[in-house]
N, C-alpha and C positions, 0 to 999 in steps of 0.2 A: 824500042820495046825490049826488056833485059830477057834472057833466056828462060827465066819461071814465068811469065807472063805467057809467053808464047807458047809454054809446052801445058800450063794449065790451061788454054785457048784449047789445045790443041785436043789433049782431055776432055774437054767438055765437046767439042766437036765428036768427038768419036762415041761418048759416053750419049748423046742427044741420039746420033744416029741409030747405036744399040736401042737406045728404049722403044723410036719408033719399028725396029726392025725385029725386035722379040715381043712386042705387043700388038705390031698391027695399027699404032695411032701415033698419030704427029703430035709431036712434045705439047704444040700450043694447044689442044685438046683435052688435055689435063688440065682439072680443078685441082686444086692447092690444099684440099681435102680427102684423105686418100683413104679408104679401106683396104686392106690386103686380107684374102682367103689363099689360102691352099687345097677348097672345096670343089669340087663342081656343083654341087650341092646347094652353098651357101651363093656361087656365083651365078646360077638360078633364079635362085628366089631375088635376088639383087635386079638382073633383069628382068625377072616378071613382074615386080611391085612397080617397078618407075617406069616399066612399056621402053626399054632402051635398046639400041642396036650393039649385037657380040660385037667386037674387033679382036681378029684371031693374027698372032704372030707366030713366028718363026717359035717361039719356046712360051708364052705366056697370051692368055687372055687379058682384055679391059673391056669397060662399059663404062659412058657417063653421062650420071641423071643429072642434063642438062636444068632442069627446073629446082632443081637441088643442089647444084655447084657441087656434087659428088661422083671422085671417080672409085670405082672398085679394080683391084686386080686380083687374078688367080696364077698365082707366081709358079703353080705346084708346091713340091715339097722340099724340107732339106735347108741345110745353112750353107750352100754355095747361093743358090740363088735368091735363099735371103739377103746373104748379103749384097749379091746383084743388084736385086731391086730397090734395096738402098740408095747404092753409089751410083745408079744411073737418075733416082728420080731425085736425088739432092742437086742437080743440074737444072731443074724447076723450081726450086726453092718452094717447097711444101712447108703449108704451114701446120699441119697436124697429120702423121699418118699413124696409122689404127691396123694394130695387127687381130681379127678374129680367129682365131685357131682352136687346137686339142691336144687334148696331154692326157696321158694315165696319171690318178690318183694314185699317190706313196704313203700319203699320212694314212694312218687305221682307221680315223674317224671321217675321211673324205666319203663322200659318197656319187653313186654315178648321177651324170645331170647335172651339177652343181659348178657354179663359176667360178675361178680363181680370176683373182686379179694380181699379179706378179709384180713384185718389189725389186725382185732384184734373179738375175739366172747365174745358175755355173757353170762357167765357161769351159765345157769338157765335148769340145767339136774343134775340125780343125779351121775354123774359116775367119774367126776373129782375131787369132792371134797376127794377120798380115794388113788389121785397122788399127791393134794399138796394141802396147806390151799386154803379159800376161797378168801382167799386177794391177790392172786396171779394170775394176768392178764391171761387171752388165748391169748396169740401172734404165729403168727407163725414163722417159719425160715425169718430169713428177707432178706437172699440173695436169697431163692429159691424165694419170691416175687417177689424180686429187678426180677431176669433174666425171670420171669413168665410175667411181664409187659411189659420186652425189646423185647421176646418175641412175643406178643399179637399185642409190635409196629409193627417189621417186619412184622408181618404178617395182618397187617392195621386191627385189630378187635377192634373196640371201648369196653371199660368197665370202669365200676365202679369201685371206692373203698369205704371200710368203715367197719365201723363195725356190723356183724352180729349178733343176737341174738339165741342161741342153745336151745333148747327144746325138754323135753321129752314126753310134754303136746300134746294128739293129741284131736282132732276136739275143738282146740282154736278157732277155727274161728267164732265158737256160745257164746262164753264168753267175752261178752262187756269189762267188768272190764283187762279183761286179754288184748284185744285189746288196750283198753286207756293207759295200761300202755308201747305196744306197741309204742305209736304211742308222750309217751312223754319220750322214751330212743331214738326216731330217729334212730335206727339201719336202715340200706338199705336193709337187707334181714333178712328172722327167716330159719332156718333148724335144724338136728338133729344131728349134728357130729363135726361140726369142735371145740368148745372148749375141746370136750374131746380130741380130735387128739391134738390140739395145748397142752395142757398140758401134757396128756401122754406122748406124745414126748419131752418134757422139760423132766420130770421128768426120764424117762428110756435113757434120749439123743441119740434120734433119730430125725434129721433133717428132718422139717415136715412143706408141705407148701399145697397147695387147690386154685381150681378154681372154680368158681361156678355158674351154667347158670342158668338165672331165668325163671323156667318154668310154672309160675302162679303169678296172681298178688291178692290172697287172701283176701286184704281188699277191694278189688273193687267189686260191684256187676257184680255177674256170672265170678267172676276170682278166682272162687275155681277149684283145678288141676279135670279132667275129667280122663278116659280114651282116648277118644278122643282127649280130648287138648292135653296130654303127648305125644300121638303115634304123633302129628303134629311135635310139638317140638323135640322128639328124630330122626324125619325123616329129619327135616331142619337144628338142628345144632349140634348133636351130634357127626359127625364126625368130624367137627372146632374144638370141644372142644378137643377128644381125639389127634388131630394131633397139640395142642397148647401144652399138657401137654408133648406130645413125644417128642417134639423138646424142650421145658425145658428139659428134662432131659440127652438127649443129648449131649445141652450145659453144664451140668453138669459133666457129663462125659468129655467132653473135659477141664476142668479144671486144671490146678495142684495142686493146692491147695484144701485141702477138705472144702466142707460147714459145718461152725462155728453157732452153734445155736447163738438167737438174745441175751438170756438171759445172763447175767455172771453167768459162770458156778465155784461153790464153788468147 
């Protein structure tokens, strides 16, 4: 056995153990179908609809609807542990995972409540840059896209596309300089996850796609997120959201063919 053999054994050994020891669930209790939240909210409604038991770990929740082949996680927040939960569940070989999450609206014409579905993120956090150079796009799966929009058709939800901007920088909202340059990259929404998800998942090849409801419109006056505002928004469309990402992955599941990341894979 050559020494890379043994030390990526060796890797996945360690990286199987984390997943069950920050989730609470043994690797082989994972479906191959993954939702990711950073809700409590959204991780909820996921086990009240399918009647499924918590599994509480060390840093992360799971749930999976066994009758559904779907598992959920509640990773929290942030691009360390996005990219976490990457690089330990590409160790299962996942055939589709599904990021649900939230972002403040940048565009003028965005409005609250309203879907993004992200093309592409800018890589302006530190956690991707130690998956792949910096010259290397955040895209995500492009067929999980493609069927996330076909999707959103059926089910008559209007959204946006575009590219979002990822940050690790929080209370941006008081930093002028930091807005302007907001506001001359045009991105349609800012949040804190998807370029590391898009690259991690390049990088460990795991097919990795995201939806994203904008529940604050941060550059407008009094459209910084509240408690208040949130508890409105998570009551009005966060079931749309999790019953748009179900039925992707569904359709994924019904497939014959496995989803092919966007990137040429060397």
């Amino acid at each position: 056995m050559t020494k890379a053999i043994t030390e990526e054994k060796r890797r996945q050994d360690i990286a199987l153990g984390m997943l069950e020891r920050y989730t609470g669930s043994k690797p082989r209790e994972f479906f191959p179908y993954i939702l990711l939240t950073n809700f409590d909210h959204y991780f909820n409604l996921f086990t009240d609809k399918y009647r499924v038991i918590r599994k509480h770990g060390s840093v992360m929740e799971v749930a999976h609807a066994v009758s559904e082949k779907i598992s959920m996680i509640n990773f929290r927040i942030g691009a360390p542990t996005a990219g976490l939960v990457i690089d330990i569940l590409s160790y299962i070989n996942p055939k589709a995972v599904l990021m649900l999450g939230m972002c403040g609206g940048l565009h003028p014409k965005v409005k609250l409540g309203e879907f993004v579905l992200p093309m592409a993120a800018i890589r302006d956090e530190g956690t991707s840059q130690f998956y792949m150079l910096n010259q290397v796009p955040a895209l995500p799966t492009f067929r999980i896209q493609k069927i996330l929009s076909e999707v959103l058709g059926r089910m008559r939800i209007p959204y946006k596309t575009g590219v979002v901007h990822t940050t690790d920088y929080r209370f941006w909202e008081f930093d002028r300089k930091f807005r302007d340059v907001l506001k001359e990259e045009r991105a349609i929404a800012i949040e804190m996850e998807c370029s590391t998800l898009f690259v991690a998942g390049f990088r460990r090849k795991a097919p990795i796609g995201a939806l994203l409801l904008i529940s604050d419109l941060p550059l407008k006056k009094g459209g910084i997120k509240s408690h208040k505002s949130s508890e409105t928004v998570f009551k009005e469309f966060a079931e749309t959201h999790l019953e748009a990402g179900f039925r992707t992955l569904k359709v994924v599941q019904s497939l014959k063919d496995e989803i092919k990341l966007r990137h040429f894979q060397w």
